[in-house]
VEXTI-544399 format. One record per residue (C-alpha): x, y, z; residue number from 1. Coordinates in pm, 1 decimal, decimal comma. Layout:
REM VEXTI-544399
<<X Y Z> NUM>
...
***
This chain:
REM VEXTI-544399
<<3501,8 24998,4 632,9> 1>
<<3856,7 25034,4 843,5> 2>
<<4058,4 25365,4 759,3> 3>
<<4391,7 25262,6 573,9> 4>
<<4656,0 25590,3 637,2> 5>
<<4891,7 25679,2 366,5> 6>
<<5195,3 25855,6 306,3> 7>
<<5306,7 26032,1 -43,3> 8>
<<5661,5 26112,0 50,1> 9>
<<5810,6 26324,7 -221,8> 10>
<<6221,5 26382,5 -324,2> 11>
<<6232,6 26172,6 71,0> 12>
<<6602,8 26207,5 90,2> 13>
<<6616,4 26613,1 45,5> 14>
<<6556,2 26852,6 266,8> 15>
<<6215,0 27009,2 54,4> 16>
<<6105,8 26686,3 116,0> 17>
<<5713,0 26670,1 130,8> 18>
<<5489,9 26454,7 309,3> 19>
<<5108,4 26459,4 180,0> 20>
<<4906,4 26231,9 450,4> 21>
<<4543,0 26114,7 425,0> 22>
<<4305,6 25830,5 403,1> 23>
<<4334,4 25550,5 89,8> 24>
<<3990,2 25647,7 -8,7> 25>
<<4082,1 26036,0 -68,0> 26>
<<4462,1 26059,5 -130,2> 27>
<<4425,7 26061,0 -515,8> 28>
<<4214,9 26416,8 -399,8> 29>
<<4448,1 26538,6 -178,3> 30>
<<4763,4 26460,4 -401,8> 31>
<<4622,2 26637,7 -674,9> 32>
<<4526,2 26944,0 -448,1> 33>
<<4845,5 26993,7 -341,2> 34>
<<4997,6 26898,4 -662,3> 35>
<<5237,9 26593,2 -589,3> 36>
<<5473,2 26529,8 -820,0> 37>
<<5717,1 26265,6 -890,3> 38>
<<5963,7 26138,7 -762,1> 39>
<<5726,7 25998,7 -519,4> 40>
<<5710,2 25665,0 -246,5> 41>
<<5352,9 25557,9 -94,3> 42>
<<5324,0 25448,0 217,7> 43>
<<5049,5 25251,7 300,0> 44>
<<4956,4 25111,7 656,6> 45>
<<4958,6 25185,7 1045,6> 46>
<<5325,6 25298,2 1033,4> 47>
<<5147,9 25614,4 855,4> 48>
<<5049,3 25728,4 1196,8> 49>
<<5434,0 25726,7 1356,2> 50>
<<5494,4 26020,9 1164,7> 51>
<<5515,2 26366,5 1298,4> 52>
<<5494,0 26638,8 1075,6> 53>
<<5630,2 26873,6 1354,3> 54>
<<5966,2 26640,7 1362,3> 55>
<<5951,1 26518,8 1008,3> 56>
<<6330,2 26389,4 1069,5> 57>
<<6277,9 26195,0 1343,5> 58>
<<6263,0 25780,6 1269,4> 59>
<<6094,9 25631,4 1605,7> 60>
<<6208,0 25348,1 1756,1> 61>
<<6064,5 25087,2 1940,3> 62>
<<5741,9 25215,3 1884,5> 63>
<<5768,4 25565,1 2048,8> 64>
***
């Protein structure tokens, strides 16, 4: 069975922003564990695995 990433990206456009990150099968867990809370996008798909939580402001571009 493939491994679908996904992003819970909470209050996105402030700077305590929070991005929880795991596989489909386990992010209900690992949102609960950490204790995600609305507001709240999901991101679901390859473009999961652009993001760098060491430059969490950085958008890449042309695939870099």
């Amino acid at each position: 069975m493939p491994v679908h990433p996904v992003a819970v990206i909470e209050r996105g456009l402030r700077k305590d922003r929070r991005v929880t990150t795991g596989p489909l099968r386990e992010i209900g867990a690992i949102a609960a564990k950490v204790g995600v809370k609305p507001p709240a996008v999901i991101v679901i798909g390859d473009v999961v695995r652009l993001y760098d939580k060491n430059r969490p402001d950085l958008i890449p571009y042309g695939g870099r």
